[in-house]
Structures are given as structure tokens and as C-alpha cells.
C-alpha positions as CSV (number, residue, x, y, z in Angstrom):
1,X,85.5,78.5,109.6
2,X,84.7,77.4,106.3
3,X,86.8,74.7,104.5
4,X,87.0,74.9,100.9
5,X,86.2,72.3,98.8
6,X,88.6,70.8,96.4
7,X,87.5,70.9,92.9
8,X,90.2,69.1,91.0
9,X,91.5,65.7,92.9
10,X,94.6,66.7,91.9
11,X,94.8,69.4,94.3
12,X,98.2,70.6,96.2
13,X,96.8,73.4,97.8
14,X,94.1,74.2,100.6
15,X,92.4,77.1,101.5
16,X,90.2,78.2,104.3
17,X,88.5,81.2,105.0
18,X,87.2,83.8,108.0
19,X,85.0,84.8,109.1
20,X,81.3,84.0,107.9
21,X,79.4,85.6,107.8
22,X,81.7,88.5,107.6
23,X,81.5,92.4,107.7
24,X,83.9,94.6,106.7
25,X,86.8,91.8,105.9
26,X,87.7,88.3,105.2
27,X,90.9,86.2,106.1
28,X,92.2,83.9,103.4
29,X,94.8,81.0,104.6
30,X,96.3,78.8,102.5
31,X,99.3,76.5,102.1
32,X,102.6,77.7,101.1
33,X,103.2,77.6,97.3
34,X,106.3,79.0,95.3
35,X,103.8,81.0,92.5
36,X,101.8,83.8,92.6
37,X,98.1,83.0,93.1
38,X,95.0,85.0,91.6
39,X,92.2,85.0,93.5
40,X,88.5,86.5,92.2
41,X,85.6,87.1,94.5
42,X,82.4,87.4,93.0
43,X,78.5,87.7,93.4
44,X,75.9,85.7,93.5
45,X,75.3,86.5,89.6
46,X,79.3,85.7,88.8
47,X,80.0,89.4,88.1
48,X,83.7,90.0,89.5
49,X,83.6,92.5,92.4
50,X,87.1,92.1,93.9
51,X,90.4,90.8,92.8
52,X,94.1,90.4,93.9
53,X,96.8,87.8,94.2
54,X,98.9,85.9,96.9
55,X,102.6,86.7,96.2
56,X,105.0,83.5,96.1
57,X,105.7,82.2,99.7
58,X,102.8,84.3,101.2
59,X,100.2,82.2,103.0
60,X,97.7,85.0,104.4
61,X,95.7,88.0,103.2
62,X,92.7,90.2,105.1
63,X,90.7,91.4,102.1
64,X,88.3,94.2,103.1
65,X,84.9,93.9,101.8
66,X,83.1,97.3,103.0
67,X,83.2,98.3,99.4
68,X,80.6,95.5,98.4
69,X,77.0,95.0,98.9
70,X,75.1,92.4,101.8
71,X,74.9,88.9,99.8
72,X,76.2,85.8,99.1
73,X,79.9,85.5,97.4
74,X,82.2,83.1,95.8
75,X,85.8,83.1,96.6
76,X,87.6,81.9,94.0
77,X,91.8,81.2,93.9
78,X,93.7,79.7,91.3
79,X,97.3,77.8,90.9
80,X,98.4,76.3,87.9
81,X,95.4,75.0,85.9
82,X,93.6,73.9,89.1
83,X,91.0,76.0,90.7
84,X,89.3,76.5,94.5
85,X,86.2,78.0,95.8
86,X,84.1,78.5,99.0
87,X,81.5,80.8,99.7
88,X,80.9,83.5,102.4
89,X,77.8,85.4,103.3
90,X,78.7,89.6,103.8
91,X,76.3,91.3,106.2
């Protein structure tokens, strides 16, 4: 498991993500939070591959990644004017 790192210290929400390196699809957990949240996955080159949001109250999403090629990603989510990231490999 791979904690995400807080970029803002005003941070109110966590993340953490599954597996890593992953094959076909990653987990995304986070805290409870009462807005929508974008969240962005891109490559190594910050070209956006993937994107989708976290509906208000929802706290989980699998998010397949057959679709995209072996490398190293960023996972990017946002709420309010703060924003996360971590990084997983795909195989």
C-alpha cells in the first residue's frame, strides 16, 4: 500500500492506493468528503491518460487500467483548491 503524500499542510483529506505495482486495476480510498472530487492519472511525461471523479459521500473507486501502457503513473485528486498525488507502477 502506498500512502499519499500531502501536498498542502492544509490538507482535510487522505488518500491511499492498491495495489503497486498493479495490472489491470487500482483501488483508490479516501476519506469521506461532502463534494465531488476530480481525480487525473497521468504518465510519466504528464500527458492525461485517465480521468473520473469521486461522487459526494463516496469513499472508494476500482479504476481499470488495461487500457494504458507498462510505466510509471501519477494519481492525481483534487478537493477545493488543494491537491494529492502518489504514484503507482502498471505492469
Amino acid at each position: 500500500m502506498l500512502k499519499t503524500p500531502k501536498l498542502n499542510s492544509r490538507a482535510c483529506i487522505h488518500a491511499r492506493s492498491w495495489p503497486n505495482p498493479a495490472d489491470s486495476f487500482i483501488t483508490l480510498k479516501v476519506n469521506i468528503s461532502n463534494e465531488p472530487q476530480p481525480i487525473q492519472i497521468l504518465n510519466a511525461t504528464g500527458q492525461l491518460v485517465w480521468q473520473g471523479e469521486l461522487e459526494p459521500l463516496q469513499t472508494e473507486i476500482v479504476i481499470s487500467i488495461n487500457d494504458i501502457p507498462t510505466g510509471l503513473y501519477h494519481l492525481m485528486i483534487s478537493h477545493a483548491s488543494d491537491t494529492y498525488a502518489t504514484h503507482f507502477y502498471k505492469k
